[in-house]
Backbone as a chain_set.jsonl record, in Angstrom:
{"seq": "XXXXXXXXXXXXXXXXXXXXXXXXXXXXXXXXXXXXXXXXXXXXXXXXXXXXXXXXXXXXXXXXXXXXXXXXXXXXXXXXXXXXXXXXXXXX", "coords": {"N": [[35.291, 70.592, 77.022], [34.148, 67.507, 78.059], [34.244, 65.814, 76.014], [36.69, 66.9, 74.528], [38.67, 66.374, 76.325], [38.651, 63.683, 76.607], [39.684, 63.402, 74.435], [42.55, 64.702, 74.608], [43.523, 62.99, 76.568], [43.789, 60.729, 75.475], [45.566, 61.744, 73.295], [45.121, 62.269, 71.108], [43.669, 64.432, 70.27], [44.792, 66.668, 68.739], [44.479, 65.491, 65.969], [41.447, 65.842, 65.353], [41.576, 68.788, 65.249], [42.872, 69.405, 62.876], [42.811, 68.727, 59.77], [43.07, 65.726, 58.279], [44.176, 63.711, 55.487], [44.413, 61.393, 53.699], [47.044, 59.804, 52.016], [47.903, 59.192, 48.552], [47.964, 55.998, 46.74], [50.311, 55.974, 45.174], [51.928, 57.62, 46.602], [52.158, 56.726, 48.942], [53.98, 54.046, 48.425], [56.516, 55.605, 47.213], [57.32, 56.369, 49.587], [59.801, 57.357, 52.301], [60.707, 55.678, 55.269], [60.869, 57.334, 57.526], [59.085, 58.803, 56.663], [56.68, 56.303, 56.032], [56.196, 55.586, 58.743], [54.824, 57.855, 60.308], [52.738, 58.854, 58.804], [51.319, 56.644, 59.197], [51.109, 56.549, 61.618], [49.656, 58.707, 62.756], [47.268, 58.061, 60.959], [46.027, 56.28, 62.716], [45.905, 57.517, 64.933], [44.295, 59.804, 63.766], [41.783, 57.867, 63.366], [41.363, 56.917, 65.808], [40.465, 58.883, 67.168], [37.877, 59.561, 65.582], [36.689, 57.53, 66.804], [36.263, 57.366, 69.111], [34.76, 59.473, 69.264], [32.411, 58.856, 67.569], [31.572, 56.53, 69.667], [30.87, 58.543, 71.607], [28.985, 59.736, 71.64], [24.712, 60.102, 71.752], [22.171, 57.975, 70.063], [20.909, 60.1, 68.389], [22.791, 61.753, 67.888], [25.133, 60.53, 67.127], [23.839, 59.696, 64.349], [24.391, 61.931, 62.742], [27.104, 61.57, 62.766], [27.527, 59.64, 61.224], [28.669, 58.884, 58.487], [30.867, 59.982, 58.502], [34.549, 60.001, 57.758], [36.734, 60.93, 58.301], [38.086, 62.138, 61.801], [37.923, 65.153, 62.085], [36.351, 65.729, 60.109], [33.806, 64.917, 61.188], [33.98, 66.511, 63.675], [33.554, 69.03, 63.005], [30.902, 68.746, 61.783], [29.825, 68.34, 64.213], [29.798, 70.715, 65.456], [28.247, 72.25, 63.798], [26.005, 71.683, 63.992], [25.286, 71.514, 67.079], [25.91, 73.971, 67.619], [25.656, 76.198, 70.118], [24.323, 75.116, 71.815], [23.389, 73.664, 75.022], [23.535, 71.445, 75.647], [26.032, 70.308, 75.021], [29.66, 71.111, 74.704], [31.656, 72.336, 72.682], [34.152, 73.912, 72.839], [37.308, 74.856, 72.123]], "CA": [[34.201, 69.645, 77.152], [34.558, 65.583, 78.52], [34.943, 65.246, 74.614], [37.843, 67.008, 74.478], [39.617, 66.183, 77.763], [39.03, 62.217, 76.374], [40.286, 62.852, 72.989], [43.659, 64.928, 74.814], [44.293, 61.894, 77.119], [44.241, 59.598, 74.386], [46.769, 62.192, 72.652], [44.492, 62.246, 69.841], [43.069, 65.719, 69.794], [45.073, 67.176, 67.508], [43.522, 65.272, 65.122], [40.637, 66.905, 65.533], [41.572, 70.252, 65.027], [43.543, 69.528, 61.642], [42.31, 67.79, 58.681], [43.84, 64.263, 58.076], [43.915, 63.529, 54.371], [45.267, 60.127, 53.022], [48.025, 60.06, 50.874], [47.343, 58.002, 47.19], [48.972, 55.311, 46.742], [51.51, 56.076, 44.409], [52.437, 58.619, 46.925], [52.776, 55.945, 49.835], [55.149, 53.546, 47.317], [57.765, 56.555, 47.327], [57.505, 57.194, 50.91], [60.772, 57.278, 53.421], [60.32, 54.685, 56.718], [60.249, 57.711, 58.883], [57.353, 59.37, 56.234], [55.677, 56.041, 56.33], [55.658, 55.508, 60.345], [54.265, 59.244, 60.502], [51.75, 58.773, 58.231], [50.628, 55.332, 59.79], [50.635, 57.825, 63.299], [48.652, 60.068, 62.163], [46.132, 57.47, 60.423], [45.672, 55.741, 63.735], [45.309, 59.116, 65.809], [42.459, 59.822, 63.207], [40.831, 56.918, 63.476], [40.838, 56.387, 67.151], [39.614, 60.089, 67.93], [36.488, 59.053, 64.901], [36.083, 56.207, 66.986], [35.566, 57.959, 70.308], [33.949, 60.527, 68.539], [31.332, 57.785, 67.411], [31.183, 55.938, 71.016], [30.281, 59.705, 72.87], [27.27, 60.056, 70.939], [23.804, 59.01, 71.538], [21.999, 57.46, 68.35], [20.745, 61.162, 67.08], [24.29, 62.68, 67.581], [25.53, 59.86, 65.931], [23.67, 59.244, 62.839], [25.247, 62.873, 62.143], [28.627, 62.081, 61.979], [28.353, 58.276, 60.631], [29.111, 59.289, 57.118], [31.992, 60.947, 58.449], [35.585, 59.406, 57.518], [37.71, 61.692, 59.192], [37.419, 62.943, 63.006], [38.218, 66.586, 61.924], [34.435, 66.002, 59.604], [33.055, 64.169, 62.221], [33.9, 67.161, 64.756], [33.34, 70.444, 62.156], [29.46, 68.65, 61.688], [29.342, 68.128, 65.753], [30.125, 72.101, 65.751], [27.484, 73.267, 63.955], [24.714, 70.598, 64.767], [25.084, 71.888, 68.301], [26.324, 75.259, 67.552], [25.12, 77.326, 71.003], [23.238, 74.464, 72.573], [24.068, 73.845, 76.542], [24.506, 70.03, 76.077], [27.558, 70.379, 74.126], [30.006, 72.214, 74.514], [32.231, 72.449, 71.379], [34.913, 74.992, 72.246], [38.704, 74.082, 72.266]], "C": [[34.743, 68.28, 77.534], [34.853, 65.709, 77.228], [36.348, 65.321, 74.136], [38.795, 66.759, 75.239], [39.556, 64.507, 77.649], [40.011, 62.244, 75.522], [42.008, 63.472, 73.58], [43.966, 64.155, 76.043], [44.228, 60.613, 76.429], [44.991, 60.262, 73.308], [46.344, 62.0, 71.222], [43.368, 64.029, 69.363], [43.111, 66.291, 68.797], [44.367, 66.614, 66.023], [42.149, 65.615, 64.834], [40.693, 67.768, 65.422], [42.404, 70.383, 63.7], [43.033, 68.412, 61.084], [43.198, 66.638, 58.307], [43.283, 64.028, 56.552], [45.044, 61.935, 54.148], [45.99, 60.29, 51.843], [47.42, 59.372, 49.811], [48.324, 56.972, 47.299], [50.218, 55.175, 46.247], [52.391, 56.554, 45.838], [53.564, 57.707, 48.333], [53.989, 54.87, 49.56], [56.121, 54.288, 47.437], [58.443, 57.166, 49.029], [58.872, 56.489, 51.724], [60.389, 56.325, 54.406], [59.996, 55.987, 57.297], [58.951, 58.453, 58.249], [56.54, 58.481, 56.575], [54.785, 55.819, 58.143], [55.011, 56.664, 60.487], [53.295, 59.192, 60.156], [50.763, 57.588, 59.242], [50.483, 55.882, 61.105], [49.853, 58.661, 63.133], [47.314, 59.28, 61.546], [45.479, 57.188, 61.388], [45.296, 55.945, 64.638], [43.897, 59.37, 65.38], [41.521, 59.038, 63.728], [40.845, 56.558, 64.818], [40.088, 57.559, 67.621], [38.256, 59.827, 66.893], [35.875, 57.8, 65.757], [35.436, 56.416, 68.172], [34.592, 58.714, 70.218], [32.019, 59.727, 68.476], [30.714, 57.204, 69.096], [30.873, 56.915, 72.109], [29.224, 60.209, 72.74], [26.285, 59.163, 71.0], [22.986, 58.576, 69.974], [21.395, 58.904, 68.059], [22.312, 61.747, 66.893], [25.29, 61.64, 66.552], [25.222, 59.064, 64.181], [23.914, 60.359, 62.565], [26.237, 62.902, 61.455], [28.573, 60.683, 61.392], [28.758, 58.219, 59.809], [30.093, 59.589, 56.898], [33.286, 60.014, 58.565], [36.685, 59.735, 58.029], [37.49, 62.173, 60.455], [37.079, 64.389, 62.538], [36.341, 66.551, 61.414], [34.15, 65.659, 60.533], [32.589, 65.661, 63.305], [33.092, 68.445, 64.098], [31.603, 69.865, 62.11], [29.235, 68.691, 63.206], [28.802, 69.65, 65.909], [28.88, 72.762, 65.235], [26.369, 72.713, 63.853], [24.474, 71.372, 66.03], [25.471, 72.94, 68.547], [25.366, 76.14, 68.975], [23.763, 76.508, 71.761], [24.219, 74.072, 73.98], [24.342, 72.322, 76.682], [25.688, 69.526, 75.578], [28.533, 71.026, 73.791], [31.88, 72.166, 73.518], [33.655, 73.289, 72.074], [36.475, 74.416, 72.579], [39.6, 75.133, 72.058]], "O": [[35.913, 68.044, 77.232], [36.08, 65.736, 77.125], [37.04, 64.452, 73.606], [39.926, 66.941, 74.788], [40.269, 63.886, 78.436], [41.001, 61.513, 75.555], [42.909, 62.8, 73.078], [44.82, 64.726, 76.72], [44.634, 59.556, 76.912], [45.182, 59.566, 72.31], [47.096, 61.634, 70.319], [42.674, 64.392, 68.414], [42.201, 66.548, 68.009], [43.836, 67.341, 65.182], [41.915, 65.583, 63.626], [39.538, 68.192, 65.425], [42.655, 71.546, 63.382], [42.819, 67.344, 61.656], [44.321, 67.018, 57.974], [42.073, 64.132, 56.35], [46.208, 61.729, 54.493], [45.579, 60.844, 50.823], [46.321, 58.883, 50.074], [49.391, 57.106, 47.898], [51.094, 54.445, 46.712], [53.411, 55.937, 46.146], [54.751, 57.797, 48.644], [54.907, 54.807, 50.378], [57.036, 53.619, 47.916], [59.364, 57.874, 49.435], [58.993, 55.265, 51.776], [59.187, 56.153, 54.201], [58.826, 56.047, 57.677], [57.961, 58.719, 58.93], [55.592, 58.857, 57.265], [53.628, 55.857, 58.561], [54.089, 56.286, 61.21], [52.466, 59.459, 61.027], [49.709, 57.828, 59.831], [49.472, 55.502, 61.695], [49.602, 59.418, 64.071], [46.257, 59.903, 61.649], [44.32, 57.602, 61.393], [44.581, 55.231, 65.341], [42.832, 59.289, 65.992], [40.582, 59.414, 64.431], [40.099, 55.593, 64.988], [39.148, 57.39, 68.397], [37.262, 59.915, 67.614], [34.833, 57.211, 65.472], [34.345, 55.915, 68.445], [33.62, 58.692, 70.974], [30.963, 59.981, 69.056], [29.599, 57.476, 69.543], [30.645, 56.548, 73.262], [28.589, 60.959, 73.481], [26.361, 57.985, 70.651], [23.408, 58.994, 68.896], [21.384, 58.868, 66.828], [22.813, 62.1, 65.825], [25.948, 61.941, 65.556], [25.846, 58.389, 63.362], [23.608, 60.269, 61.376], [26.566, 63.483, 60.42], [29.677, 60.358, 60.956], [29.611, 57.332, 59.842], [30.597, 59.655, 55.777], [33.206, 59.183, 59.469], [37.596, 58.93, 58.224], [36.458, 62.844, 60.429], [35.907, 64.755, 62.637], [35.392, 67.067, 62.005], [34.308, 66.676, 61.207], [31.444, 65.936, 63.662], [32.062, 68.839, 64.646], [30.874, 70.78, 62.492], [28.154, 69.23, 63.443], [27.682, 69.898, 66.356], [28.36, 73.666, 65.889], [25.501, 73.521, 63.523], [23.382, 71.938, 66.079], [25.508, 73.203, 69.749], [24.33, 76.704, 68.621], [22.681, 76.963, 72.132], [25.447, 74.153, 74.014], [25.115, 71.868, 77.526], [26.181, 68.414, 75.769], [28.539, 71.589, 72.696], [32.989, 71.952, 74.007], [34.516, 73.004, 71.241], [36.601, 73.476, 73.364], [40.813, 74.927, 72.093]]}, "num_chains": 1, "name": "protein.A"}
């Protein structure tokens, strides 16, 4: 779909297809430089494919996912909102 052929030239797809969970804080306190740069890559991936995610939707597709904190939710509600409809085509 254009959705996905934006989100894999902004090298943010993957995020989308795997769940992004935030560490706690304790957890980030103990973390290595190259854990925290990874982590902070991976936050920023999220949040730019939620952000496109947000800016490809008109206002019904997007008061769906606004709730949504992660792309991965954002995309898994896109999926079955539009599950087998012809203006959206979900598959990856």
């Amino acid at each position: 779909s254009g959705v996905s052929a934006l989100m894999g030239a902004q090298d943010v797809w993957e995020s989308v297809k795997v769940r992004y969970e935030e560490p706690s804080a304790s957890k980030v306190g103990v973390m290595s430089a190259d854990q925290l740069k990874a982590w902070k890559e991976k936050h920023m991936k999220d949040k730019t494919a939620l952000y496109l995610l947000f800016q490809s939707m008109d206002e019904l597709g997007f008061e769906k996912i606004a709730e949504a904190t992660t792309s991965k939710e954002a995309w898994d509600t896109l999926e079955k909102v539009y599950k087998g409809a012809d203006c959206w085509d979900l598959t990856y």
